[in-house]
N, C-alpha and C positions, 0 to 999 in steps of 0.2 A: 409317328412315334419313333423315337431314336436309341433303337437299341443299340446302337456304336456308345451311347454316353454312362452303361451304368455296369457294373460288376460287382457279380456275387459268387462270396466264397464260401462253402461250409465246412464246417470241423463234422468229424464224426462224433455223435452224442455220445456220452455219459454214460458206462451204466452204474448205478445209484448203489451198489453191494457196500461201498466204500466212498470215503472220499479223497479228490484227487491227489496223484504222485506226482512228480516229476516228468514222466514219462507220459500221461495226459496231458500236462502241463504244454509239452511240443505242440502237438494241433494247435492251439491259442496262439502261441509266438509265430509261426511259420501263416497260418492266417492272417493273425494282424499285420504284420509284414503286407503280406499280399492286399490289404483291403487300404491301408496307408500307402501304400505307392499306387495306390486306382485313383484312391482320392488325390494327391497331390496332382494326380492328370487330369483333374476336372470332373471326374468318372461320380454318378449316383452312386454310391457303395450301400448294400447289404454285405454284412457280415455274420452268420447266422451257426450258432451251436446251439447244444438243451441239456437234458439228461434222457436217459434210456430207463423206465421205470416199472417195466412189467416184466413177469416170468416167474418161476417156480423159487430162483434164488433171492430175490426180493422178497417173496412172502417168509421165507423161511427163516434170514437175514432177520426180519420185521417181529419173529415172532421170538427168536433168541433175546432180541431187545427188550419185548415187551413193548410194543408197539405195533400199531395195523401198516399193511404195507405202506398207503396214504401219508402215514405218518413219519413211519422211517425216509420216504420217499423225499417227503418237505424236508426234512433235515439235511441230506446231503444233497441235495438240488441248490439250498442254501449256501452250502459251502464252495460247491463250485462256481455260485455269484460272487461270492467275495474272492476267491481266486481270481477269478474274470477281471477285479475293480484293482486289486492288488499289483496284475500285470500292466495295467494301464493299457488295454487294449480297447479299442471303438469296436467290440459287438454290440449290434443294434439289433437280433432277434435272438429272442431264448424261448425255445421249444424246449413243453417236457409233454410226453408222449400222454401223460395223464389229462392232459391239459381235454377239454371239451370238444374245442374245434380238433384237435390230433384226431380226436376218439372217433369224430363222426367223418372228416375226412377221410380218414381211413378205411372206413365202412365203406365209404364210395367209391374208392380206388378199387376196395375187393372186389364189388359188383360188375367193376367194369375189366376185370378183370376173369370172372368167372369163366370164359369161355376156355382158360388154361388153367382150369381148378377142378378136381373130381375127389372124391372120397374112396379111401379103399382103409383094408386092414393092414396092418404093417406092427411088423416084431424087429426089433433093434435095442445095439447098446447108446443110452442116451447119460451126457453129464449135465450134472445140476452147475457146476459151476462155470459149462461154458453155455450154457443152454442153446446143446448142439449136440445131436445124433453125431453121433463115431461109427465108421464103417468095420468090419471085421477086420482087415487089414491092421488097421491104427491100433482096435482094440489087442490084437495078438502082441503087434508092436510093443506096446507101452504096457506087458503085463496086467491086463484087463485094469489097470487104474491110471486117471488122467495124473500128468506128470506135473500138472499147472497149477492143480485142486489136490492134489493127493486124496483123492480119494474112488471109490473102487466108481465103474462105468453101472448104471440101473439097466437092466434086461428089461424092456418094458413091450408090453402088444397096445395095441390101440389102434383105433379105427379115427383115422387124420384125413385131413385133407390135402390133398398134395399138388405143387405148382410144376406144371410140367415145362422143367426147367432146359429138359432134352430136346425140345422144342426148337431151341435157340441158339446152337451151339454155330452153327455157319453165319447166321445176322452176328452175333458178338465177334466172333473172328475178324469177317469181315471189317467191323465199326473200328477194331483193336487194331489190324493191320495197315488199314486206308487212313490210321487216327483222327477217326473220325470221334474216337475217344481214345487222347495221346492220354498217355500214360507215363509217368516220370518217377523214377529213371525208367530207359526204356525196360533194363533187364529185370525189372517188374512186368513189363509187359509180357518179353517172353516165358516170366513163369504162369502165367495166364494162360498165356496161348499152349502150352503144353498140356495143362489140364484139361482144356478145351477140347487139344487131339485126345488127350487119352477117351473123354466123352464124359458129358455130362449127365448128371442121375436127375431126376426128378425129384424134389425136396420137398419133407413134410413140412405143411405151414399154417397147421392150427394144434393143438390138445384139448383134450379132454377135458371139458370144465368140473367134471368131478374130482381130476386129478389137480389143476390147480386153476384156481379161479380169478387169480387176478391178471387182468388181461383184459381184450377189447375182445367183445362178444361175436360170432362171426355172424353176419347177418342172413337172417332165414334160417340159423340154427343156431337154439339158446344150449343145447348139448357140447358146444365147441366156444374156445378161445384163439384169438391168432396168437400164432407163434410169436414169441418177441422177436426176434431177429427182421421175421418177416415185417410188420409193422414199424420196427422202428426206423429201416432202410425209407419209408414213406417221409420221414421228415422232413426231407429236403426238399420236397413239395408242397406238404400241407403247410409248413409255416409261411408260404408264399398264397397262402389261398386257394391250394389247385382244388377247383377246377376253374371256378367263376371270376377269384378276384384279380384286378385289375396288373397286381404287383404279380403273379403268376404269369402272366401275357407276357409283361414288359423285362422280367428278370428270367426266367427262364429261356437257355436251358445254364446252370451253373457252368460260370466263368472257371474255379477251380472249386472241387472237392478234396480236402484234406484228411489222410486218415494213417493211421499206422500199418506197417507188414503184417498184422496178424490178422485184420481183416481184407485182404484183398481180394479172395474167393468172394467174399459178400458185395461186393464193390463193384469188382471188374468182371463178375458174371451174372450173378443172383440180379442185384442193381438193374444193370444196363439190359436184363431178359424183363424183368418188370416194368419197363419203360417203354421198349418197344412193344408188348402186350399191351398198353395205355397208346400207343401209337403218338409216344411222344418223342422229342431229341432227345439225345447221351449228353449228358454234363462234357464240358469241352477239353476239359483236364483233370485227371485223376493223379493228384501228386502223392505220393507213398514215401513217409520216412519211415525209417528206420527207431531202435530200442534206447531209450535211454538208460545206461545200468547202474548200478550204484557200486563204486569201490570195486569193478570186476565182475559182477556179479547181476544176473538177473533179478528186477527185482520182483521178490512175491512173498506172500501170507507167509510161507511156510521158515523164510528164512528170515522174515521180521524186518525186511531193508528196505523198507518204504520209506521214501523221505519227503519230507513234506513241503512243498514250494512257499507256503506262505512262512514258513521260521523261517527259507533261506531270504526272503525279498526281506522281509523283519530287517534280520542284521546287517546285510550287505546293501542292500537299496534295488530299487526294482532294475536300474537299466545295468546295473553290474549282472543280473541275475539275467537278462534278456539278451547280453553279449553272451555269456557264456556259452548259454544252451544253443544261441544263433551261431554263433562260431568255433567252438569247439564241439557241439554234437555234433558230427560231420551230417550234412545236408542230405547224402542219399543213403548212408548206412548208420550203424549203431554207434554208439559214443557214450563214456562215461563220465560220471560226475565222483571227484571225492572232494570233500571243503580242502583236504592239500593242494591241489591241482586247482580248485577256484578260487584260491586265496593267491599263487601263484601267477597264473592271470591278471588277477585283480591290479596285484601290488605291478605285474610288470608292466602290462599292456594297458589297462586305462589308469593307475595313476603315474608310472614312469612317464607312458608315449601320449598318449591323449590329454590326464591334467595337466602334466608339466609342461606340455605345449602351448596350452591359454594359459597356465598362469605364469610363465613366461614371460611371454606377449601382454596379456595385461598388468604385469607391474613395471614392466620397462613401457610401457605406456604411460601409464602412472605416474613413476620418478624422472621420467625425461621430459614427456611433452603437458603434463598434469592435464591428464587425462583427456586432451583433445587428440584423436587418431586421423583427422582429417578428411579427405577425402578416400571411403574405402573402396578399392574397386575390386567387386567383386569376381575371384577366376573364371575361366571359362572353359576347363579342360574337358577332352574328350573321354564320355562315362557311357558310351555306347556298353563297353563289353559290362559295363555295371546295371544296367537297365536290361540285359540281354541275360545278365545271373540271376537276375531274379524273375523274369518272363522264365526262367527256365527250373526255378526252385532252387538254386543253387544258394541257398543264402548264405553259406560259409564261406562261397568265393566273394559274393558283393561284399560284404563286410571284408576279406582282406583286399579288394581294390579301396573300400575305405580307407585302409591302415597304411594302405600303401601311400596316399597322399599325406597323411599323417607322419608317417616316417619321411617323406621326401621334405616336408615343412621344420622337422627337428634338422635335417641335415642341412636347409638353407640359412637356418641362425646359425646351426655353428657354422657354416661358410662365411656368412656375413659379420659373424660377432657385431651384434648391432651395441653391447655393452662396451665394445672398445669404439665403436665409429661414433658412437656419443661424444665421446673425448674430442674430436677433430672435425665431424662434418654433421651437427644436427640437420641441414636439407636431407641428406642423402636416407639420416637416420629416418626421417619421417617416410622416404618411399619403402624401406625396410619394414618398419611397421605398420603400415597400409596393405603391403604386399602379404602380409603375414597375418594380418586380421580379415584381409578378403580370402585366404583360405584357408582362416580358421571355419568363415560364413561358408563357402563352398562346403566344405568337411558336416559342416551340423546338419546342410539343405541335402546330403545323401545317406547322413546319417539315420537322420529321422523317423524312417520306416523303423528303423530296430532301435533307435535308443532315443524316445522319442521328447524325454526329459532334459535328458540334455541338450541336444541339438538344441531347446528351445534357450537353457542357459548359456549358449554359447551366441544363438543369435542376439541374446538381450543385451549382451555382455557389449557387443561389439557393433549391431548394423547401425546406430542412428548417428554415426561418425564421434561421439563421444563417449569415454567409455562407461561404464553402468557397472561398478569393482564388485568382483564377488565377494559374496558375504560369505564363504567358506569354499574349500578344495572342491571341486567335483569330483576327486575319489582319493579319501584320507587315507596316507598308507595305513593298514595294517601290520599291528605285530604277530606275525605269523608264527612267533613260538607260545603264545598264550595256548591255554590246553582249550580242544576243539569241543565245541558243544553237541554235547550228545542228543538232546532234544530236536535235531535233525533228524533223526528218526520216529516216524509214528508206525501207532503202535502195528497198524493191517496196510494192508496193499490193493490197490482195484485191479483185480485180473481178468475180468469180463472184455475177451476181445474188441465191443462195444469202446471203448477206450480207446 
């Protein structure tokens, strides 16, 4: 069996309160990226997200609706299909945690887990909308109400089950320092490793089924539900089959896990202490971005500044929408989006530098040589450090080593003005545009990972040495003083760290 040939990446699931923002939207891009440059090396790719569909704020969610959780559940599980198909992304597995096989695998993990699971009584302030106990500390902190959810923390007693998470604090250290589980950027790492010293607590990871009942039942006791958090962190196993199936042996342990800053406690501790409890490997990479904000501003429920990925791919087209977030939400920290600033973008950087560079090139193809390009020969420059940004997460530097060829190709026509060596030396003119149409092909063959529509219009346009005339601009300016549509904004926000 050759596990050098296959790579699997997963996004952090879903949680199903809402349907997705923008700021979900990153996991998808930043994966698909990752699962499109495995595949272009030959690589078996799994790509694998879901949704997160159990807990107290689901049922509650479900019942304001008028609807069973089930039901609310199917509907934004939905949505975030059509997001998935919208971005043009290759995921090939969707887990939702309701799903049968989730259910029962998980039941299995618990059992084999048992030996760091006991029951006790336990009093704490717990939020419904982050469905996560708050310790005294945070609670004094934040005026006894979550800052996220606005609303007050529940005093609740209950007799849980709890995963002794204390347990592990020296194996995760160690896996975190030896990176044995690299973590990206490091200075993620080191806020890990800080909480680690500080010491870890021992975490509640089931409720009371009288208190809410929708959940996976914990096994050998119908009185309890697993915690969601706890369960959902399972996904990344059970949609591979663990324990039995075959795609579990051969894809495990995850090439990269994708997830945002606000879960990285769940990830880089909770995670990797339930792994080694299953006596299994750490996922090889924990990549961690950053927040995407809207206009300045974080987005949430309370401030109504949820924007919605599918109006912006609507009007603008997906791979405008798939540059932006790829290269302007900076790769290891926060980044905002307003339609000024991607309109901005738009008009400068792919239809100024990137359209106007093929359609350049292909109409001075066109009106000089009618349409034969000749022999294209393809560049061959060195993209080491561009293969090495994106082994490294950095996708906002590989896309500007893109643009940098991009720019370096505007500057070679105007060096060459191949519209005046028309006039005087059509030979010369034809290596002028062969040179210019093999790296436009070079440009699309690195492009592709992030803008994966085009690259292919750019390849069509130009590899079979004749040219193939585009039937329209690949990015039509915009009149940017047209007034901005408001329907950019929906109407809620998903704020379940789950996201």
């Amino acid at each position: 069996m050759n596990r050098n040939n296959k790579f699997y990446v997963a996004t952090a699931i879903i949680y199903v309160n809402d349907k997705p923002h923008i700021g979900n939207a990153l996991d998808y891009l930043t994966a698909d990226v990752l699962a499109r440059h495995a595949k272009r090396q030959g690589k078996e790719v799994i790509f694998s997200t879901g949704t997160d569909e159990h807990g107290a704020k689901i049922a509650e969610k479900a019942a304001e609706n008028g609807q069973t959780p089930q039901e609310f559940a199917d509907s934004n599980a939905a949505k975030l299909k059509v997001l998935l198909e919208k971005m043009n992304t290759i995921n090939n597995r969707f887990v939702r945690t309701t799903d049968p096989g989730h259910e029962r695998r998980s039941q299995i993990i618990w059992e084999k887990l048992k030996a760091y699971i006991y029951k006790e009584k336990f009093e704490g302030w717990y939020c419904v909308g982050c469905e996560e106990y708050k310790t005294d500390t945070v609670v004094q902190e934040t005026g006894g109400k979550c800052p996220d959810h606005n609303r007050a923390y529940d005093k609740l007693t209950e007799e849980n089950y709890f995963f002794k998470l204390s347990s592990f604090s020296l194996q995760i250290k160690e896996a975190i320092k030896s990176q044995q589980l690299r973590i990206v950027p490091a200075f993620r790492a080191n806020e890990i490793l800080n909480l680690v010293d500080e010491g870890l607590n021992d975490i509640s990871v089931s409720r009371p089924k009288d208190k809410i009942s929708w959940g996976i039942p914990v096994p050998g006791d119908d009185s309890q539900v697993m915690y969601v958090w706890f369960e959902a962190l399972m996904n990344y196993i059970t949609i591979l089959g663990y324990p039995e199936h075959p795609d579990f042996e051969r894809f495990w342990p995850a090439d990269v896990q994708v997830i945002g800053k606000g879960i990285l406690r769940f990830h880089a501790a909770i995670w990797p202490a339930m792994l080694i409890g299953l006596g299994l490997e750490l996922p090889k990479t924990l990549y961690v971005h950053g927040y995407a904000t809207a206009n300045g501003q974080k987005i949430s429920k309370s401030l109504g500044n949820a924007i919605d990925p599918v109006e912006i791919i609507d009007k603008y087209g997906v791979d405008a929408y798939r540059y932006y977030f790829l290269r302007h939400v900076p790769s290891y920290d926060d980044g905002d989006f307003s339609v000024e600033r991607f309109e901005a973008v738009y008009n400068g950087e792919l239809a100024n530098e990137l359209g106007n560079a093929v359609s350049r090139v292909a109409s001075m193809i066109a009106r000089y040589q009618d349409n034969v390009i000749g022999d294209v020969k393809e560049m061959s420059h060195d993209i080491d450090t561009y293969h090495q940004a994106i082994d490294d997460c950095r996708f906002d530097r590989a896309l500007e080593i893109v643009w940098e060829h991009v720019s370096e190709l505007n500057k070679y026509l105007e060096l060459q003005k191949p519209w005046q060596v028309a006039k005087t030396d059509p030979e010369h003119l034809k290596d002028i545009l062969a040179y210019a149409a093999g790296s436009l092909i070079e440009i699309a063959d690195i492009l592709w990972p992030f803008m994966p529509a085009t690259a292919r219009t750019i390849r069509d346009t130009f590899e079979t040495g004749i040219l193939r005339p585009l039937a329209k601009p690949l990015f039509p300016r915009l009149d940017i003083q047209t007034p901005k549509v408001e329907t950019l904004r929906s109407e809620t926000s998903n704020e379940q760290p789950a996201s």
